[in-house]
N, CA and C atoms as an extended XYZ file, in Angstrom:
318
Properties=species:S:1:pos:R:3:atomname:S:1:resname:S:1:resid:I:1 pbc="F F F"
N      -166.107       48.642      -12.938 N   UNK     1
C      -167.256       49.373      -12.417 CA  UNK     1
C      -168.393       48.376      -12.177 C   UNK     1
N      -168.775       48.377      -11.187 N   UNK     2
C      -170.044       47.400      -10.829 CA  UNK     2
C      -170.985       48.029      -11.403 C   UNK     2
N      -172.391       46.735      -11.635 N   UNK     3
C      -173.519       47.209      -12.685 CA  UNK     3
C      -174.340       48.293      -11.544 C   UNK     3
N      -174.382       48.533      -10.191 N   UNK     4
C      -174.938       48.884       -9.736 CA  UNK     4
C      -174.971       50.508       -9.868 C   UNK     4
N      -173.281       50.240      -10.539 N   UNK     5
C      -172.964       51.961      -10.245 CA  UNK     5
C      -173.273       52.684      -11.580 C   UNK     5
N      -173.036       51.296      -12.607 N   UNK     6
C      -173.388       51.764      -14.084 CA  UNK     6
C      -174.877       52.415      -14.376 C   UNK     6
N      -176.104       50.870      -13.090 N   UNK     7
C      -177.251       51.980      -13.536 CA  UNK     7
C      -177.653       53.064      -13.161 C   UNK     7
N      -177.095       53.808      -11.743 N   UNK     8
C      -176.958       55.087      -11.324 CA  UNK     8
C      -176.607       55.854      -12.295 C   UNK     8
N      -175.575       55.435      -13.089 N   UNK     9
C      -175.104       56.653      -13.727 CA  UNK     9
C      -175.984       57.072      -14.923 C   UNK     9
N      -176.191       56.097      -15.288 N   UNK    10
C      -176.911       55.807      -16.514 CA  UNK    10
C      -178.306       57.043      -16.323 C   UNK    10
N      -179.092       56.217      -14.906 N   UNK    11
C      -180.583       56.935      -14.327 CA  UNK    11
C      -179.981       58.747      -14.484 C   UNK    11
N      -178.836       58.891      -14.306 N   UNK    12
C      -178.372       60.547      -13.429 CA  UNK    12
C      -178.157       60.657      -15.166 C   UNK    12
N      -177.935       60.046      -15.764 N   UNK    13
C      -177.245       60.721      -17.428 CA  UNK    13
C      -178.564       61.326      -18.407 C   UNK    13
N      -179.931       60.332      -17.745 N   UNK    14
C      -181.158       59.988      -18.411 CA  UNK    14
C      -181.521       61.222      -18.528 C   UNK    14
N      -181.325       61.536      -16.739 N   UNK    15
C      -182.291       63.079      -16.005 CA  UNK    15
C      -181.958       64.250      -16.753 C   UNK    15
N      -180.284       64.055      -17.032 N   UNK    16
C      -179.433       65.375      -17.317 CA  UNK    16
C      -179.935       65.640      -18.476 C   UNK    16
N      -179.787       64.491      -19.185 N   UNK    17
C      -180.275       65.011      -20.907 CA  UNK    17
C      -181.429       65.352      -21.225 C   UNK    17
N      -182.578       64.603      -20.309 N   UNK    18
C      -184.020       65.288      -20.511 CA  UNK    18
C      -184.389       66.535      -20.290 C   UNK    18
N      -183.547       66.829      -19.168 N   UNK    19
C      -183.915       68.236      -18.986 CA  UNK    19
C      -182.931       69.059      -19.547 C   UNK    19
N      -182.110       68.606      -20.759 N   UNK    20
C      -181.256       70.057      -21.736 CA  UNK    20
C      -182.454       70.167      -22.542 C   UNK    20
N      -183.139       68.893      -22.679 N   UNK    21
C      -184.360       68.705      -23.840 CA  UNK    21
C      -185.667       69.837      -23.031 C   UNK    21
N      -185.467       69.658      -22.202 N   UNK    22
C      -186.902       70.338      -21.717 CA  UNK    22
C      -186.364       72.457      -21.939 C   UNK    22
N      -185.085       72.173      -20.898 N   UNK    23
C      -184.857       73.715      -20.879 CA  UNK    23
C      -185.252       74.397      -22.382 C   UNK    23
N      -184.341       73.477      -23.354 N   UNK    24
C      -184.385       74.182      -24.756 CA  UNK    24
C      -185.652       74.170      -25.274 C   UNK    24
N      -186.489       73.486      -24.748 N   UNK    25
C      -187.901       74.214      -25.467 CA  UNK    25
C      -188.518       75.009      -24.537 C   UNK    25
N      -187.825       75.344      -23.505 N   UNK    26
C      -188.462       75.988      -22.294 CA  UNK    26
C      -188.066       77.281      -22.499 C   UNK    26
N      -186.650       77.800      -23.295 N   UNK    27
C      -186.451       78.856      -23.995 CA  UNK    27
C      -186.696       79.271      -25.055 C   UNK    27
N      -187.111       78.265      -25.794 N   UNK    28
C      -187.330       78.869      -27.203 CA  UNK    28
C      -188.596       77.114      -27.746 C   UNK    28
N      -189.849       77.806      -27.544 N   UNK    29
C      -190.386       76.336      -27.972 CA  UNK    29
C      -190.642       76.409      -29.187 C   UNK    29
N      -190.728       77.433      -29.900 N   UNK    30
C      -190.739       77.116      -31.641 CA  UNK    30
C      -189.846       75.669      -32.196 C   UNK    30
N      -188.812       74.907      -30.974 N   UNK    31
C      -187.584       74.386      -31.496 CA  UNK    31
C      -188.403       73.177      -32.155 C   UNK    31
N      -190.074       73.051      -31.194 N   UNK    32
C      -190.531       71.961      -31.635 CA  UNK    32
C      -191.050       71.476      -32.972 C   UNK    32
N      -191.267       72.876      -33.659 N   UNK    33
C      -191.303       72.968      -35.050 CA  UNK    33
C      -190.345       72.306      -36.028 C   UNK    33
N      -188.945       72.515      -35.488 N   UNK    34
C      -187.752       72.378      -36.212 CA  UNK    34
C      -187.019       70.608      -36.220 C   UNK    34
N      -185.926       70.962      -37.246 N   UNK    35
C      -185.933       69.491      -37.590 CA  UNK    35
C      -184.286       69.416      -37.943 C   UNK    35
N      -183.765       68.487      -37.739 N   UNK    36
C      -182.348       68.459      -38.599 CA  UNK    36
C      -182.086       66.805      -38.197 C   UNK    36
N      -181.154       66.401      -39.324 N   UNK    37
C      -180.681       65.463      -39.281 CA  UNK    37
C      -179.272       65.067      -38.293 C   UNK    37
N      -179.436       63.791      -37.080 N   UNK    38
C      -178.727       63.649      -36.660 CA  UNK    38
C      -177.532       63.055      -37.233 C   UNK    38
N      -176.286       63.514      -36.886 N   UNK    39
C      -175.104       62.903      -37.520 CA  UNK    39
C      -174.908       61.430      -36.816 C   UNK    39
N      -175.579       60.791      -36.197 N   UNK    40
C      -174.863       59.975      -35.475 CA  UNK    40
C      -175.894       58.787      -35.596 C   UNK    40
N      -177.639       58.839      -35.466 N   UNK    41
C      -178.508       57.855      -35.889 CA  UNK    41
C      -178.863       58.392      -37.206 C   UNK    41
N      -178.817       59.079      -37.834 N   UNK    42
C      -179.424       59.679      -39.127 CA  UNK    42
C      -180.711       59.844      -38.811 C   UNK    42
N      -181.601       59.811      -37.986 N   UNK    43
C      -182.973       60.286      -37.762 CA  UNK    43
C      -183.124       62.124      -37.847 C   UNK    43
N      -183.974       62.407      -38.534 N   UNK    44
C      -184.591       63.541      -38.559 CA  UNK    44
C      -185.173       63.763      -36.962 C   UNK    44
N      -184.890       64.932      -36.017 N   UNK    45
C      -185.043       64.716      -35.217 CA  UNK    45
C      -185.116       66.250      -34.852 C   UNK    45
N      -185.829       66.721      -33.323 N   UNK    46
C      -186.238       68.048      -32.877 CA  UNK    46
C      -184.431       68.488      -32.369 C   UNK    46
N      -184.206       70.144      -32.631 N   UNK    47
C      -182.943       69.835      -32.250 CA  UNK    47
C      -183.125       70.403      -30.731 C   UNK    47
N      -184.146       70.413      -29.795 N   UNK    48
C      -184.038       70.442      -28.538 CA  UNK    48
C      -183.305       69.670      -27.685 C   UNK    48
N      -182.153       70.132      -26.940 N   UNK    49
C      -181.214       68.907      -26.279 CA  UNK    49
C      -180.627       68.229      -27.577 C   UNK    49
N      -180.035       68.764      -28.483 N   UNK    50
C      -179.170       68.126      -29.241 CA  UNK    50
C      -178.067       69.134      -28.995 C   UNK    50
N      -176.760       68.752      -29.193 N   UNK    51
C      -175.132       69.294      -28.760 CA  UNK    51
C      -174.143       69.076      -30.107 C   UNK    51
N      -173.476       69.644      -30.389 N   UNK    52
C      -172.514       69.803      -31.532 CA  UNK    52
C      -171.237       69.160      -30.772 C   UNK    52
N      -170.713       68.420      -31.304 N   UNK    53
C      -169.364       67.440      -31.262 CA  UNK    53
C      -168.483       68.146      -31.918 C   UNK    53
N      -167.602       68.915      -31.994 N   UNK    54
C      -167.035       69.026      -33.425 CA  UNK    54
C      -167.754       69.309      -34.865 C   UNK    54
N      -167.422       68.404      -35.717 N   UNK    55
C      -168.427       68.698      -36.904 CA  UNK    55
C      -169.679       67.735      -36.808 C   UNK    55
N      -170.247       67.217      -35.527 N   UNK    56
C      -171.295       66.547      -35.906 CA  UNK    56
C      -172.244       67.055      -34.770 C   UNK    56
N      -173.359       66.844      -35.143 N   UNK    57
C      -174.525       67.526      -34.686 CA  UNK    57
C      -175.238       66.276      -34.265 C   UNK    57
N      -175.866       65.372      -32.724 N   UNK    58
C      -176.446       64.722      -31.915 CA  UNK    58
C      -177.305       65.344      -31.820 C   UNK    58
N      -178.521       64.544      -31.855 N   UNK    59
C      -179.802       64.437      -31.159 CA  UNK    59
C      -179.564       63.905      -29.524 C   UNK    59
N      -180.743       63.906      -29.172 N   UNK    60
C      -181.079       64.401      -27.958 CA  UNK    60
C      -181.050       62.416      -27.309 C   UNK    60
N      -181.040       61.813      -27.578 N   UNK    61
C      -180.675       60.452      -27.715 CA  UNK    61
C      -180.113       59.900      -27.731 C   UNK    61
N      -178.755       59.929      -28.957 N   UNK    62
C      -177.709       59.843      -29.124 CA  UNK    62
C      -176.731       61.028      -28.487 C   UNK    62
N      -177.025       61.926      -27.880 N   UNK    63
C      -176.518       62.685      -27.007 CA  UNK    63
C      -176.106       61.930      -25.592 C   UNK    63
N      -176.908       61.215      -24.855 N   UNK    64
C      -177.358       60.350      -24.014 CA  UNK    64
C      -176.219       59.126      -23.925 C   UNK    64
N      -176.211       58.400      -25.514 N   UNK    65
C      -175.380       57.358      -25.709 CA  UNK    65
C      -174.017       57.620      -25.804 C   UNK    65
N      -174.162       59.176      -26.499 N   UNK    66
C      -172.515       59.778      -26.407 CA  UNK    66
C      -171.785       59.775      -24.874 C   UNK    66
N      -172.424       60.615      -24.377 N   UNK    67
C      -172.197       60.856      -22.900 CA  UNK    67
C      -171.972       59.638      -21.744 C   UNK    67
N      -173.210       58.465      -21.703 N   UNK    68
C      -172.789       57.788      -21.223 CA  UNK    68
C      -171.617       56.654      -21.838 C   UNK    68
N      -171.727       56.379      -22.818 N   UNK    69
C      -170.084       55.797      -23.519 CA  UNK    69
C      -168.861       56.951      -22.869 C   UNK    69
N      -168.963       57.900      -23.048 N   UNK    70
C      -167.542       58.333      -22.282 CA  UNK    70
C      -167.698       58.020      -20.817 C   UNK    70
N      -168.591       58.760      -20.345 N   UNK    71
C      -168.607       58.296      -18.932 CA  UNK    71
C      -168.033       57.165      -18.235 C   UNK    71
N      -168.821       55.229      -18.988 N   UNK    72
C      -168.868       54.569      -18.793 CA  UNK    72
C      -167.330       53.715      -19.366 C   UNK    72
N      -166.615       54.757      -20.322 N   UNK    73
C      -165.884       54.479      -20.946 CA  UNK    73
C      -165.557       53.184      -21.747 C   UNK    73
N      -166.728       53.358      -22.554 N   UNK    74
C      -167.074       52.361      -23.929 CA  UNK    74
C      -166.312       53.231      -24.951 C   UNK    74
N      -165.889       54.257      -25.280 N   UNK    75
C      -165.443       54.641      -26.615 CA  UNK    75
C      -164.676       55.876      -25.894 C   UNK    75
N      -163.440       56.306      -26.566 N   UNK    76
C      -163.085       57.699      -25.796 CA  UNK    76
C      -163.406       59.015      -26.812 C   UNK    76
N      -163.637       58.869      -28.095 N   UNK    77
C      -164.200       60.262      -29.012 CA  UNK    77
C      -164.919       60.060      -29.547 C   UNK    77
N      -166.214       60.966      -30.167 N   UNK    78
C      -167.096       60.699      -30.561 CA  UNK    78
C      -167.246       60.200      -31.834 C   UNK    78
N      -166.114       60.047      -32.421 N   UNK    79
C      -165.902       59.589      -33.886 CA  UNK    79
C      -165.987       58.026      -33.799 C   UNK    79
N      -166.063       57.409      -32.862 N   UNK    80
C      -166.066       55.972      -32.012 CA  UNK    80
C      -167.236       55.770      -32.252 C   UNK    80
N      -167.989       56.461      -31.500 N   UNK    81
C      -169.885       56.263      -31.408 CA  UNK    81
C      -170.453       56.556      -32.864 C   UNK    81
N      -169.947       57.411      -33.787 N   UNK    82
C      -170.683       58.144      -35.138 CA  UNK    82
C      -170.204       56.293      -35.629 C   UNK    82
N      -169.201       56.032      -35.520 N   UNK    83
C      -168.596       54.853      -36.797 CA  UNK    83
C      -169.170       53.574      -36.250 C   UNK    83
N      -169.729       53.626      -34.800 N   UNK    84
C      -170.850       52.372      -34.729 CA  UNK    84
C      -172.022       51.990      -34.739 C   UNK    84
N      -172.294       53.349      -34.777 N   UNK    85
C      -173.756       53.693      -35.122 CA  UNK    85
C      -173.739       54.110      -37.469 C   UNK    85
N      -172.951       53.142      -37.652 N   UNK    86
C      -173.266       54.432      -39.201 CA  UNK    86
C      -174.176       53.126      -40.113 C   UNK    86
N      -174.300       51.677      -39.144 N   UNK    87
C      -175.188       50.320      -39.526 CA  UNK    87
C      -176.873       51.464      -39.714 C   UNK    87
N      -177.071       51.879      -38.759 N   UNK    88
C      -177.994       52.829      -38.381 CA  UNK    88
C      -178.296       53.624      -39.191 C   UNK    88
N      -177.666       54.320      -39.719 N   UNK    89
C      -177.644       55.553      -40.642 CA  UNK    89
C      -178.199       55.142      -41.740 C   UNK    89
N      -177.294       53.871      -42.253 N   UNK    90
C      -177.738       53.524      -43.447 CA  UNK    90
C      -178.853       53.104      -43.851 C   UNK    90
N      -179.621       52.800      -42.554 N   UNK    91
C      -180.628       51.717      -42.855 CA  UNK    91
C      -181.449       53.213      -42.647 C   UNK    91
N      -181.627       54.550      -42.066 N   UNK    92
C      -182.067       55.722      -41.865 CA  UNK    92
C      -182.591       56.103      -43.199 C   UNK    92
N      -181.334       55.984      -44.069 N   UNK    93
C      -181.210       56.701      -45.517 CA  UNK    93
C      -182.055       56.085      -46.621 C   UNK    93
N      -182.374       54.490      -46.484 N   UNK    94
C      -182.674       53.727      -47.246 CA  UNK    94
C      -184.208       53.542      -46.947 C   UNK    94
N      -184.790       53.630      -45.522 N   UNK    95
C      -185.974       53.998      -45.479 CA  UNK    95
C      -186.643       55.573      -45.702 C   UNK    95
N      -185.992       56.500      -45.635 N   UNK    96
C      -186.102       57.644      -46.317 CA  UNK    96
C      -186.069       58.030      -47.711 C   UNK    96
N      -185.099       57.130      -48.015 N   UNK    97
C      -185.331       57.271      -49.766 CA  UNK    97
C      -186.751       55.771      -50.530 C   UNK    97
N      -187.309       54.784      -49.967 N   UNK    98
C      -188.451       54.424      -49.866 CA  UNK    98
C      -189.628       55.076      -49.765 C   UNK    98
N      -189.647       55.973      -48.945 N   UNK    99
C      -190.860       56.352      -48.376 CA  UNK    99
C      -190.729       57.378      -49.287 C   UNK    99
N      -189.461       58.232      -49.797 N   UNK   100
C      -189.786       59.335      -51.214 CA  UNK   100
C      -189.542       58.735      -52.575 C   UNK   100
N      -189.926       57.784      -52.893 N   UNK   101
C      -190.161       56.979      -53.741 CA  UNK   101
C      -191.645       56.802      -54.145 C   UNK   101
N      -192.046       56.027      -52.584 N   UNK   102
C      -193.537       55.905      -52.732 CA  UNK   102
C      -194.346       56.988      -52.267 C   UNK   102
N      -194.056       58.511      -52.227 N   UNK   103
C      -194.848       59.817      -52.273 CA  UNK   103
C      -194.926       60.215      -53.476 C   UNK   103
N      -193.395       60.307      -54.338 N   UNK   104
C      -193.504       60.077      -55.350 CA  UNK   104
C      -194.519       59.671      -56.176 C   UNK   104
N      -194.913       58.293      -56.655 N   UNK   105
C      -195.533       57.130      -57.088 CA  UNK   105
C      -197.107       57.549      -57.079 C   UNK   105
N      -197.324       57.911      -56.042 N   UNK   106
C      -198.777       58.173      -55.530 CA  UNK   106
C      -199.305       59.706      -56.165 C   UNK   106
């Protein structure tokens, strides 16, 4: 695949996912209130434009990276993307348990 076609796809993958992000608060904007942990960066994150895999639950981001990895065909299941992203996670978990440490403390 030439890079030319990769960044088309990429630009058309950007659009698609922003606007699942937009619709879903465009139906229900309380979503912006809400919060859950992504399975895939571990970020606490809005679940507007986030999609269920199976048993894992994407943010709106890593939704993006999911999609274009298949597309682009970097990984073929999403258990591919969760297990290269889990460097991520960890380092997610470890600044989260810091920061309730030092709320803690204070």
């Amino acid at each position: 695949m030439e890079k030319e076609e990769q960044i088309k796809i990429t630009e058309e993958m950007q659009a698609v996912v922003e606007q699942m992000r937009l619709d879903d608060l465009e139906e229900n904007p309380s979503l912006i209130e809400e919060t859950f942990e992504c399975s895939c960066c571990g970020k606490t994150k809005c679940p507007a434009g986030s999609i269920q895999y199976g048993k894992y639950r994407l943010c709106n981001d890593c939704v993006l990276l999911a999609e274009l990895g298949f597309k682009l065909g970097k990984f073929k299941n999403i258990e591919e993307l969760i297990k290269a992203k889990e460097d991520s996670r960890l380092e997610e978990m470890c600044e989260f348990i810091k920061q309730q440490e030092q709320r803690e403390n204070n």
